[in-house]
NUVOVEX-301724 format. One record per atom (N, C-alpha, C): x, y, z. Coordinates in steps of 0.001 Angstrom, whole numbers, plus 500000, padded with zeros to 6 digits. Each point is the difference from the previous one (the first is absolute). Layout:
XYZ;...
REM end
This chain:
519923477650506470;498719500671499792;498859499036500299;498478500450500621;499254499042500806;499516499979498213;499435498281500494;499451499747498379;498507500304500226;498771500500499491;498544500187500333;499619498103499999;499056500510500883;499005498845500552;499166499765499140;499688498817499598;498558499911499117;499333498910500637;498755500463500494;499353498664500629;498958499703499052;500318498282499684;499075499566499221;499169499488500689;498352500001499379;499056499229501057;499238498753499281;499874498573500239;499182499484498401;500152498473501370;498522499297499873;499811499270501483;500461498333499031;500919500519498785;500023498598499399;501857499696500246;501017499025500693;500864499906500128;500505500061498902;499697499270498933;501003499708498704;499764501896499780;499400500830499863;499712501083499217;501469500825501014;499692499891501129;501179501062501081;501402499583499555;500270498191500054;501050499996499531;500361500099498803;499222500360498832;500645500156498655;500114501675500220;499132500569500680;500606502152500122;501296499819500511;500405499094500919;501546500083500390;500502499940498932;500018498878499150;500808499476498971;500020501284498678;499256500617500213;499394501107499105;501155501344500046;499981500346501167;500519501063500608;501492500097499864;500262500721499708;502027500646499731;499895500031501685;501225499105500600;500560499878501813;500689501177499672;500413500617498795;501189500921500147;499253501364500559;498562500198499049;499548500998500160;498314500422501364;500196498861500120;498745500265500800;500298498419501556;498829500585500859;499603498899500847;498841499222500163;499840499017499624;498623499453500022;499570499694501372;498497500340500079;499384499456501339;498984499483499581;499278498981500585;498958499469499618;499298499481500878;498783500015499333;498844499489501563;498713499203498927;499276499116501013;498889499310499612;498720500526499691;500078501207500224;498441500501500490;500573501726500416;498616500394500380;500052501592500140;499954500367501074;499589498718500870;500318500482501657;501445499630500484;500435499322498926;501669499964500195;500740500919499950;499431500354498782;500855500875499890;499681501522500409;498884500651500449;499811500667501477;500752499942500503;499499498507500972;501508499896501347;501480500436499440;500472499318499036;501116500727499124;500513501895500224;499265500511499624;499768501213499766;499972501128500893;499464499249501491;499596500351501190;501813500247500589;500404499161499630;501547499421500343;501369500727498955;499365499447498942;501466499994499310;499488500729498823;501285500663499014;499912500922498687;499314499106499082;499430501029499138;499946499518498214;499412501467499560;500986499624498862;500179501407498907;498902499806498812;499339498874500356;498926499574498500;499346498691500692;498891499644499492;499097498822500334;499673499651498116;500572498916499772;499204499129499035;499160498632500325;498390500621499823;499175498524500355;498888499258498994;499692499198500504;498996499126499293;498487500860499920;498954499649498883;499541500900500774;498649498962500255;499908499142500065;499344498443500262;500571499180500809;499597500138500987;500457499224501901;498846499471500552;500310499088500304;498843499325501063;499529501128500924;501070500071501018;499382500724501026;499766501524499875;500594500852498999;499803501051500279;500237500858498512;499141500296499037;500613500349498768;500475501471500113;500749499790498647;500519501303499476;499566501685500520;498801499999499821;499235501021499791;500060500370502042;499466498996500708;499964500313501351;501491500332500597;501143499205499614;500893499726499860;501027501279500104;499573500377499070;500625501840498962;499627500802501282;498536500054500621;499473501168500790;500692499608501604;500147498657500075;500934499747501860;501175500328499698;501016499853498613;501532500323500535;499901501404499676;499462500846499203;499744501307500063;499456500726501298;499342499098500963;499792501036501038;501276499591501151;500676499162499398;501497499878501277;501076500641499281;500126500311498369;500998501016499486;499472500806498700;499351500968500335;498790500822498979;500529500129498831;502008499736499374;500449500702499081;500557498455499377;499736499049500364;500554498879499854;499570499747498456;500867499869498684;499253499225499436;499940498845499263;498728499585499643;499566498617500170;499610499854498258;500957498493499930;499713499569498266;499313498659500205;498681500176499398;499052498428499736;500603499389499236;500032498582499931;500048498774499149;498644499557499289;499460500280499055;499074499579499877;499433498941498535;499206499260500177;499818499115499156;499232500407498454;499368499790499323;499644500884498682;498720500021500691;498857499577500132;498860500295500489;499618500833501377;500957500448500221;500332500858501122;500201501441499866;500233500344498993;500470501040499298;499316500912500666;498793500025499877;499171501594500468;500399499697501805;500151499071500341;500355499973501678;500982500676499843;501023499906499407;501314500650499984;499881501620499989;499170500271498825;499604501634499773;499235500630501163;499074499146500264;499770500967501782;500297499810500845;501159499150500076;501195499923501251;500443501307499421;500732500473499057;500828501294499618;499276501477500556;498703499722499323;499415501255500417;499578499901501553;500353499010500990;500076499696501381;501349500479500410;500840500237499257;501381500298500654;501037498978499471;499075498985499462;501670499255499596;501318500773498732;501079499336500136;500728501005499213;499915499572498806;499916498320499536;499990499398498625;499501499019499709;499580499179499716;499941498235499709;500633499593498374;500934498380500692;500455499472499106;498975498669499801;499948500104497973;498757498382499634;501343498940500400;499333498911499933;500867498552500480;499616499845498156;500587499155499357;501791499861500822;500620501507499511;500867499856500628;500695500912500037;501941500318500160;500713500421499314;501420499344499987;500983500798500890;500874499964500638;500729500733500795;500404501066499620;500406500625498620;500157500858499985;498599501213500070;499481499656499787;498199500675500125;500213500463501432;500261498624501050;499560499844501177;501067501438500620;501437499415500126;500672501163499783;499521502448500005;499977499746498526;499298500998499425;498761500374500897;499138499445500012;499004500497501543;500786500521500922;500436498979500627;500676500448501655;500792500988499753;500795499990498940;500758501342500176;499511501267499779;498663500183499340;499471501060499795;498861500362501799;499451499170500462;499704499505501278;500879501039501108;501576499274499956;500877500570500675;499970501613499810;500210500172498690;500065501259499721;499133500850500346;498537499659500128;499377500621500418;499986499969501502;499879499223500785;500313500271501338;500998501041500459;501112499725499320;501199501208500379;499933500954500091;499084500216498337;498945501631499782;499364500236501324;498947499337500716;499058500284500774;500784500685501433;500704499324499977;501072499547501333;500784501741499975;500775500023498820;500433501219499677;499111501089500268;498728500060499495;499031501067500213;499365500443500850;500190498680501351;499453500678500754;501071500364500733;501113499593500454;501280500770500507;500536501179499452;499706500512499098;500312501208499362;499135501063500547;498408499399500019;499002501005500566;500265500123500989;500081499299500871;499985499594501291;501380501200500570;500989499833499100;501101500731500455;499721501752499580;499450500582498889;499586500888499821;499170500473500680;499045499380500535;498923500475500845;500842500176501818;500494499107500387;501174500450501070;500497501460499661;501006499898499314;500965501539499297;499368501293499478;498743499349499817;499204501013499179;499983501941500498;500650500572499124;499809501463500357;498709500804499932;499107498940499158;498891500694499676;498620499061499969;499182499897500704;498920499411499897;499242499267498756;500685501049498573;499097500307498801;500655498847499332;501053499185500562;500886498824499486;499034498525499992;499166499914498603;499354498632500365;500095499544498804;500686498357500173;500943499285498804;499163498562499798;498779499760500180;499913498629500246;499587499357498492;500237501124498886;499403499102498727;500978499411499347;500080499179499424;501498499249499068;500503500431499681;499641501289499366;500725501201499187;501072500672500695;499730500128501433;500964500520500814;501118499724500482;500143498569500056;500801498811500039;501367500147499608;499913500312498391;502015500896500141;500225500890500273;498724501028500381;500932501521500741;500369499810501423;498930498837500677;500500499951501392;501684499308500001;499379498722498855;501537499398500039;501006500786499832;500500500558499476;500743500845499414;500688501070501058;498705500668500700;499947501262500315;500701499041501524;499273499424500868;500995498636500895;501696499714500076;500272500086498313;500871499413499994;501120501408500098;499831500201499216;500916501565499529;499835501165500949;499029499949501027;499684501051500873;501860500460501057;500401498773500585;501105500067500599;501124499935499088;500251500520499032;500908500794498996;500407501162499727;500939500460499720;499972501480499353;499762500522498688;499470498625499184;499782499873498505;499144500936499591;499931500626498975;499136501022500001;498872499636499044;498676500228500254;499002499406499424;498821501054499253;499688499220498716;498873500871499173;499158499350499886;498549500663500917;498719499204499553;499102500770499077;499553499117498642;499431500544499072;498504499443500180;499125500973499646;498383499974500140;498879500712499206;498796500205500308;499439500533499598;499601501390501279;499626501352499672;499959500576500807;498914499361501211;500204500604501207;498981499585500985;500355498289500475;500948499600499330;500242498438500558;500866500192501544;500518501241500785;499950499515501147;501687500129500277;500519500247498609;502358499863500327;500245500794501202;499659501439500398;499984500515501186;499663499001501574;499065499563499793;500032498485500916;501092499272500153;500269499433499325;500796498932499406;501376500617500240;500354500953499792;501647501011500079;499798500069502070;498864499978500352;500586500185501495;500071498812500228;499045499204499549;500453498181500551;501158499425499729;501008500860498684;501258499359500227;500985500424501022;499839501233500153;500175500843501086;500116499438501448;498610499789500264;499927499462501572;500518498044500018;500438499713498716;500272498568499898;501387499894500158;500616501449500018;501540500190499587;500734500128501383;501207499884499803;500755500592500960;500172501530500430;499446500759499182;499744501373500259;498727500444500375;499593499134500935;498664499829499633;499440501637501455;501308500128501303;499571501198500009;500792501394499632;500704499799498937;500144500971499260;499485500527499539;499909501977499317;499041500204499657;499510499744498496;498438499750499655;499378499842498863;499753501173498913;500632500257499209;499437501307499099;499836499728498972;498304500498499843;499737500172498578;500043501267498990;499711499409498381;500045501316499292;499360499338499072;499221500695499025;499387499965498460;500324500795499277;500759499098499569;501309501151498683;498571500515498984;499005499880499852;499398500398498594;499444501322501000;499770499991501268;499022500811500587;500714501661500618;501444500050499623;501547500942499918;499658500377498565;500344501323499925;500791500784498837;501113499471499731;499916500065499064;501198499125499256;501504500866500582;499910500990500121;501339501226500404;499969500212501585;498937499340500220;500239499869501752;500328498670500563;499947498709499284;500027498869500204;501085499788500682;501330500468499352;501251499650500547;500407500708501075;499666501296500170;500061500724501434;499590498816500949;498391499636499714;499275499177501135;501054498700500208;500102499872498887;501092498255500470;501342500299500623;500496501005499870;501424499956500065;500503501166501518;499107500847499545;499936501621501030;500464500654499364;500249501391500276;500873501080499363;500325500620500954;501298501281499293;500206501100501053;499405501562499818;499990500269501148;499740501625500134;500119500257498366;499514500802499468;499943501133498647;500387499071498853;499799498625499869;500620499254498643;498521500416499180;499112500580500563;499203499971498750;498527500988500625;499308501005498938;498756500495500758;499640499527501245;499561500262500700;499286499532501011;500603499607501136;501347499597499605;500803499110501120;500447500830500878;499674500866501315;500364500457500484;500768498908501531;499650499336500255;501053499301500751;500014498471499700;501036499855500703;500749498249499429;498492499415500479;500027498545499098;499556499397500390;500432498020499626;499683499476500769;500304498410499799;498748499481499024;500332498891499389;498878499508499272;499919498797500090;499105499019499747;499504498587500253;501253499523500318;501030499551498858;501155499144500458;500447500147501288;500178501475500467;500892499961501188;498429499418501439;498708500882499644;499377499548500811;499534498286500207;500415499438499050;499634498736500137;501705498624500216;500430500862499974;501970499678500495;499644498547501024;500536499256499102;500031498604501635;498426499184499686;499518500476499395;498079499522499584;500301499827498704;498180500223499720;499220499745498695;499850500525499289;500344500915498957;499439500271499086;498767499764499007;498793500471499729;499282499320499013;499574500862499314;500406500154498363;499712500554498449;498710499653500040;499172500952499775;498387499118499344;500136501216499041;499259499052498598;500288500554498594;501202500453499634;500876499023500291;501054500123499726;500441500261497973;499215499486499558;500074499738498092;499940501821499541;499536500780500795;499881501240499820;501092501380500485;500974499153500406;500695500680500214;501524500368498565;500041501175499859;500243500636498955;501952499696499540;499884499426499016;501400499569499627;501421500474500465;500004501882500536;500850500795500084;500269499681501752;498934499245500385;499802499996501317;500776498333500141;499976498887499703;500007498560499790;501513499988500607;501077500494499364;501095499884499874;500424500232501476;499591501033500607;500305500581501562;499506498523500963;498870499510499453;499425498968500930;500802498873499946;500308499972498503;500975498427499961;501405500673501189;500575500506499591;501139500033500800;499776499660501753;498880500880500488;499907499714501567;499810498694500035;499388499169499008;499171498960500187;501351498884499891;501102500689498836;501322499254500083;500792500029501051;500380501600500602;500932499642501018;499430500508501309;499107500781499970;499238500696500865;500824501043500412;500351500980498875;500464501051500068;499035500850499572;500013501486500402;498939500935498703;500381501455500385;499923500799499220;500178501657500340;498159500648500638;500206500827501042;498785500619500001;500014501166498588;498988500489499824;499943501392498801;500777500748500638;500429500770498917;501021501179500552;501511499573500808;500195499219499765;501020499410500961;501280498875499890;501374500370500018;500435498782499162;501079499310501071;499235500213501349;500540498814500981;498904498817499931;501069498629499659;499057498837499970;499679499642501314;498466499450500236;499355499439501145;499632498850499649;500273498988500973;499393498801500087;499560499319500544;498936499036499744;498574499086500899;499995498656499647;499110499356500476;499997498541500215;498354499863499589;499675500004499362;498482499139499923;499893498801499196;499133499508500289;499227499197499151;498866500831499248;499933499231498427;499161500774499493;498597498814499668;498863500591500159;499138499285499501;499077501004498598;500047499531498985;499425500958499131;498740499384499046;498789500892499675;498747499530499402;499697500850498782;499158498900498820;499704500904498969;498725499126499723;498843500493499434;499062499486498888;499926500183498854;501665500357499665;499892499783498543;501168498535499324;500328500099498833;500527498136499884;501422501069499799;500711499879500555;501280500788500532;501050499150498782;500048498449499259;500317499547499484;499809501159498063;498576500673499777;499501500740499200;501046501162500510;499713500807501049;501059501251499804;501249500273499975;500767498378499947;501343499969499834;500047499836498543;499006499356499858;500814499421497951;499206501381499061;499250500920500824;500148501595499794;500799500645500208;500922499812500623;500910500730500465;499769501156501192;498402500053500346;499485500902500976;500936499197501562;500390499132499981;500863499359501693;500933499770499445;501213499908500771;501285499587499437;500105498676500720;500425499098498864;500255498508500567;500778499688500659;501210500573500561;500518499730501052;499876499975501102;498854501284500321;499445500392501096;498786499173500093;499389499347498746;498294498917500532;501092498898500752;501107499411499466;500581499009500372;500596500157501201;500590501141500310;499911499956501465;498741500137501376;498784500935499687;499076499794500206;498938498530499911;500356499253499573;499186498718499831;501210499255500325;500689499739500859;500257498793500400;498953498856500762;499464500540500243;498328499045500465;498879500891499473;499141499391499169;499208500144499423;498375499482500954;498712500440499927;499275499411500513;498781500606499862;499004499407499084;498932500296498846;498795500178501108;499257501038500103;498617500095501311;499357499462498813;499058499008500506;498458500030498825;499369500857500420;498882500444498741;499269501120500451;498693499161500731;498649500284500788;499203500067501052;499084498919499351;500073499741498359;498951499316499279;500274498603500157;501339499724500144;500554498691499977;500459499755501236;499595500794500713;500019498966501357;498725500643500806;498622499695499095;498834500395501124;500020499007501178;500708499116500206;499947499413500998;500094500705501207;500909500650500185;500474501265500971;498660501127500553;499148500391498969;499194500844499876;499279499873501182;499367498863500311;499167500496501173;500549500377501192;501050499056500341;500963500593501122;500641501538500028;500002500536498679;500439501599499844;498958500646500203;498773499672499552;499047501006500303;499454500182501474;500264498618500538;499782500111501746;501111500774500779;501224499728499274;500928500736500819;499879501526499998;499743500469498786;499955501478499951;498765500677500327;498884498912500194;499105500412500621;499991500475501377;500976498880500803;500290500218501046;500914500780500391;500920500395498802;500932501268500775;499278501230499783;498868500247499091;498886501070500179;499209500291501187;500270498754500794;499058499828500987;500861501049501150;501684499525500177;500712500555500503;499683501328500433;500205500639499141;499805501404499557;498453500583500629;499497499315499456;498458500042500169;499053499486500741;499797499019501375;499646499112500211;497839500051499589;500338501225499570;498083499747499547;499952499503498552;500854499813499756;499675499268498370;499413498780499964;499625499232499111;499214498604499413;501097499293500480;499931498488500436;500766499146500395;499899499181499137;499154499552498851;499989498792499361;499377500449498998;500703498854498892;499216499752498713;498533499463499675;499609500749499487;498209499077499358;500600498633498873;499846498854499873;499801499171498943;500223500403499023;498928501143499811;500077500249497959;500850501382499894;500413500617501081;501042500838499767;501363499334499744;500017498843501112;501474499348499716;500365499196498291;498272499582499819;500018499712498325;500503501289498997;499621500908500375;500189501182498768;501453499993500123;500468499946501010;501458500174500058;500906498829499481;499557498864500212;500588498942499112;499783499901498931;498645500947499367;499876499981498580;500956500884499267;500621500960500479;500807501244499228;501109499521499989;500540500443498779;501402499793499713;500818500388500376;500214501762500758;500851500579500669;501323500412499470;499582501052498703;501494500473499764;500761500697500715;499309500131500951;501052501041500926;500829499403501086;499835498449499951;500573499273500773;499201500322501482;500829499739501282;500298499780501458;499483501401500334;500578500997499291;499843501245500312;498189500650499411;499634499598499028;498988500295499364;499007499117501328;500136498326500034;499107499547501346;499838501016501089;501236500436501183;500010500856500712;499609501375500420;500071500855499044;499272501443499580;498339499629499914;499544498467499293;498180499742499806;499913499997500902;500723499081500896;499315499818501564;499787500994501149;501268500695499392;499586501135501265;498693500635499374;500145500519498816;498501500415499181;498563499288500620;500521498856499773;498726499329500572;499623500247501222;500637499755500848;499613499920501457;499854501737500623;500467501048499447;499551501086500255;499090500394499887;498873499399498315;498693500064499976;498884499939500227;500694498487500891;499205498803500581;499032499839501023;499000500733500089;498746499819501592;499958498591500739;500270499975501094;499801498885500259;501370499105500225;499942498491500196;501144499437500431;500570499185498974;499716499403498848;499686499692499104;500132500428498519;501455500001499404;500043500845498631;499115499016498517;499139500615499601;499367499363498802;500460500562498648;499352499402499143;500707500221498704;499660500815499479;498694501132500531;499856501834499644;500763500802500493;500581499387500836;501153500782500268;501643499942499128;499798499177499255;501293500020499278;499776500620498819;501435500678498980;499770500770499213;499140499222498818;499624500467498811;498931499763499206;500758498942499270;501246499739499245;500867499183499420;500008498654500648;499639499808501540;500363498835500848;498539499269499310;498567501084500578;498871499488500361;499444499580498331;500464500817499173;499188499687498821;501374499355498850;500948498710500194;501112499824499583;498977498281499750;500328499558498787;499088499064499177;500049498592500477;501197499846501071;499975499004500785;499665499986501127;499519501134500553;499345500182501277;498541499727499633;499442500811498983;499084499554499517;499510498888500033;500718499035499482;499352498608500076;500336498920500982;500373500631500713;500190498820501300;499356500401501343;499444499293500776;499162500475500811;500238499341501519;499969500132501168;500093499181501038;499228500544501053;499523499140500633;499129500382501074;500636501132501078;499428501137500427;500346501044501127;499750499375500957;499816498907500729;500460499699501377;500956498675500329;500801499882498880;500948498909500268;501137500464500418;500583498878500632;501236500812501107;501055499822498570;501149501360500807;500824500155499052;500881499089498891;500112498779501270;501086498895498870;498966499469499347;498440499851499927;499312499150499178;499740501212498868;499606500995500177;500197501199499146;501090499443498702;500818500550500485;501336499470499170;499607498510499291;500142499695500524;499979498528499465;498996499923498819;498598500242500242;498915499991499322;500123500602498563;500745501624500225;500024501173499307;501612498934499012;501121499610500365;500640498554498940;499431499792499505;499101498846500417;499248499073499346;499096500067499099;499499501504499870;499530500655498940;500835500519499032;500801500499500685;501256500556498848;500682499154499285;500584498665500399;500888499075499633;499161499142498972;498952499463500164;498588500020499050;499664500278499265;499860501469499800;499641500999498920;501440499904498572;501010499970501445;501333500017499007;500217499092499291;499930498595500434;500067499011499219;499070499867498748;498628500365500397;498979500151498635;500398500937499030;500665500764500615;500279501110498727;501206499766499386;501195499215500192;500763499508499618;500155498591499395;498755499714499894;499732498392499442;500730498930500639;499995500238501558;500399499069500980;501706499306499578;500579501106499246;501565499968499727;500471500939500909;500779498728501064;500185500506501349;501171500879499665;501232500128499456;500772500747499251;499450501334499783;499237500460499113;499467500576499470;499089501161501605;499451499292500524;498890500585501633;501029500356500398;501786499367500654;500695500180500158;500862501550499726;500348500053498655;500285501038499562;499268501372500354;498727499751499859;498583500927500261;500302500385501229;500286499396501027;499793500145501470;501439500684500512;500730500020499127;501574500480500917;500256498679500589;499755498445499963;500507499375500794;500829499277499287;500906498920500467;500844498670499775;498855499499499793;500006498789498904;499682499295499366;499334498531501392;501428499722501012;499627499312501234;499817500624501017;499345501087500084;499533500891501028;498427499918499787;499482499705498340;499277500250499760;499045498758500320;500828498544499571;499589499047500157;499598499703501907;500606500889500628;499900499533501712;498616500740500563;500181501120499103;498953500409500568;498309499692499328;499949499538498961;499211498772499268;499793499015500911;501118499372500647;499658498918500473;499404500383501628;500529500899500658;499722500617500666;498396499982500438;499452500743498806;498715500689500138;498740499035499315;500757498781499852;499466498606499495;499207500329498170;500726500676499320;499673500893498527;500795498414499151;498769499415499449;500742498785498850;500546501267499032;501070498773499268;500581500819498851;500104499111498867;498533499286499630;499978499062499264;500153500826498737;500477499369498866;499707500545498428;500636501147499742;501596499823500982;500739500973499835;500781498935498523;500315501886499407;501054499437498793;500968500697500653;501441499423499917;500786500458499849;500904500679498803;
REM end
């Protein structure tokens, strides 16, 4: 197994050769250089999985240092050494992009403990964008946009298990998007052109449900005047996908486990067995764990249904995504429409980062078309969105200029938000954290990010 690279940088000899002496040979490779144009040239050439440096050099400090190997590997990251009177150098190296700084002295296992969290995060980065990167290739649907942290184990996941026949339950909040997500395992699969069929068991009569899944024959029941096939057989060799699956009615459960066991099943009316091949993908927004220890699901059947499990967040905890959704569906309005508004106003894109969005992905999508149908002009503003967006208490108080281009928009419309949050949480980053739907170090990046001190945090 390749061991990761760590290039140390520090222009003092005794300091490079005691990081050798420092370093487990078992677990890592040391590289080392004098300076920051060394280790450039380095970089230009050869790997490193982490940079630990000085952050006090003759020729070239820390701080300048951080911004040249970041523009030769943007995800690289970089741990200061720094001395005690250095300290605040260290803190706006971080909110510059660095990943950490260690005080001198400092003991190997410390030193250690960094880099491996360092590593870890690179892997993350590395991972995330090959996941997008591969979803956005495969993608069945445009409306597929994963780039916030949050998304990170459904892509993983959804990546991994896609070329399986394992059968998978994604649990959510409504409007989070599982219909998406059920064709992306789909087109990720080996059945990928087999056919796709859906159903919403809650959106069936409960006494027609099993006709629809199974088929029936001629006269098994009112209405049935000729045979017919039902999902299983039409989706034979494919996909299957349950949405609201938790609603489907106990008398009914038992028929599903069996196909799902041997892929046998009777149509209605009929007691020659037929049999199919699918994969099943199945969805609920309710805690499916609750309607078993009710006894409303039978546990044999959640346990065969959840052999892969895979949690959507709902739209609040990953506003990261948000602006890219509202452009996309803007633009597939456009499709349809090509006289519609092409772009967001500033303080419309604020109202929209101000709302919480219980309706998830689906609740965003339905505003926008709203919006842009209303909309005079090229340009959707924030009278055009419903009254909940424009008069919602955090839209209210944040404000950004109407002629800044979109990514400074964003940015600005953060930096107010992330701000506000911290004051109202008594700068207990934990605490803003929780508030925001984010990770705790999601929260801290984008702090450092948007250059937001986080002095007089309690933990």
């Amino acid at each position: 197994m390749k061991k990761p690279v760590v290039l140390f940088i520090d222009d003092q000899q005794s300091a490079r050769d005691l990081f050798i002496r420092l370093l487990d040979p078992a677990r890592y490779q040391p590289v080392v250089a004098p300076g920051v144009k060394a280790a450039e040239d380095y970089l230009r050439t050869g790997p490193a999985d982490v940079v630990v440096t000085d952050l006090r050099m003759p020729d070239v400090d820390g701080l300048e240092g951080l911004e040249r190997l970041h523009a030769i590997d943007a995800d690289l990251p970089v741990v200061l050494i720094t001395a005690f009177g250095t300290v605040e150098t260290a803190v706006e190296a971080m909110k510059r992009g660095a990943f950490d700084y260690l005080r001198k002295p400092f003991d190997p296992g410390e030193l250690e403990i960094v880099i491996d969290r360092a590593l870890q995060h690179r892997q993350l980065l590395q991972e995330n964008k090959h996941l997008r990167s591969q979803v956005a290739r495969n993608s069945t649907s445009a409306a597929i946009v994963c780039d916030a942290p949050a998304m990170l184990p459904v892509i993983r996941l959804i990546s991994r298990v896609a070329g399986s026949d394992a059968s998978v339950l994604m649990l959510g909040e409504s409007g989070t998007g599982k219909d998406v997500f059920a064709q992306q395992i789909r087109k990720l699969s080996h059945r990928a052109a087999a056919p796709f069929v859906s159903i919403n068991c809650s959106a069936i009569p409960e006494h027609l449900l099993e006709s629809e899944l199974f088929g029936h024959e001629k006269g098994a029941f009112s209405g049935a005047n000729t045979a017919r096939d039902g999902f299983f057989a039409e989706a034979d060799g494919g996909t299957l996908f349950l949405d609201e699956i938790g609603d489907m009615s106990l008398a009914l459960q038992p028929k599903l486990l069996r196909v799902l066991q041997n892929g046998e099943y009777y149509r209605v009316g009929s007691r020659r067995l037929a049999k199919t091949d699918v994969r099943l993908v199945s969805a609920s927004n309710q805690a499916m764990e609750d309607l078993v220890e009710r006894g409303q699901f039978r546990r044999d059947l959640y346990y065969r249904i959840n052999t892969v499990r895979i949690d959507l967040p709902p739209l609040r905890q990953r506003m990261e995504d948000l602006p890219k959704l509202a452009e996309l569906f803007l633009a597939k309005a456009r499709e349809r429409d090509p006289g519609l508004p092409s772009r967001w106003s500033a303080a419309a894109l604020q109202a929209l980062m101000a709302y919480h969005w219980p309706g998830n992905v689906r609740e965003l999508q339905h505003m926008v078309q709203r919006a842009a149908l209303v909309t005079d002009g090229d340009v959707i503003q924030p009278e055009a969105l419903p009254e909940a967006l424009q008069h919602s208490p955090a839209a209210k108080g944040l404000h950004v200029a109407e002629d800044l281009p979109f990514k400074e928009a964003k940015k600005s419309f953060e930096h107010s938000y992330f701000s506000r949050l911290l004051d109202r949480s008594g700068h207990n980053v934990q605490r803003a954290a929780d508030a925001a739907g984010l990770h705790r170090s999601t929260l801290y990046e984008k702090l450092a990010a948007l250059g937001i001190a986080t002095e007089g945090e309690s933990s």
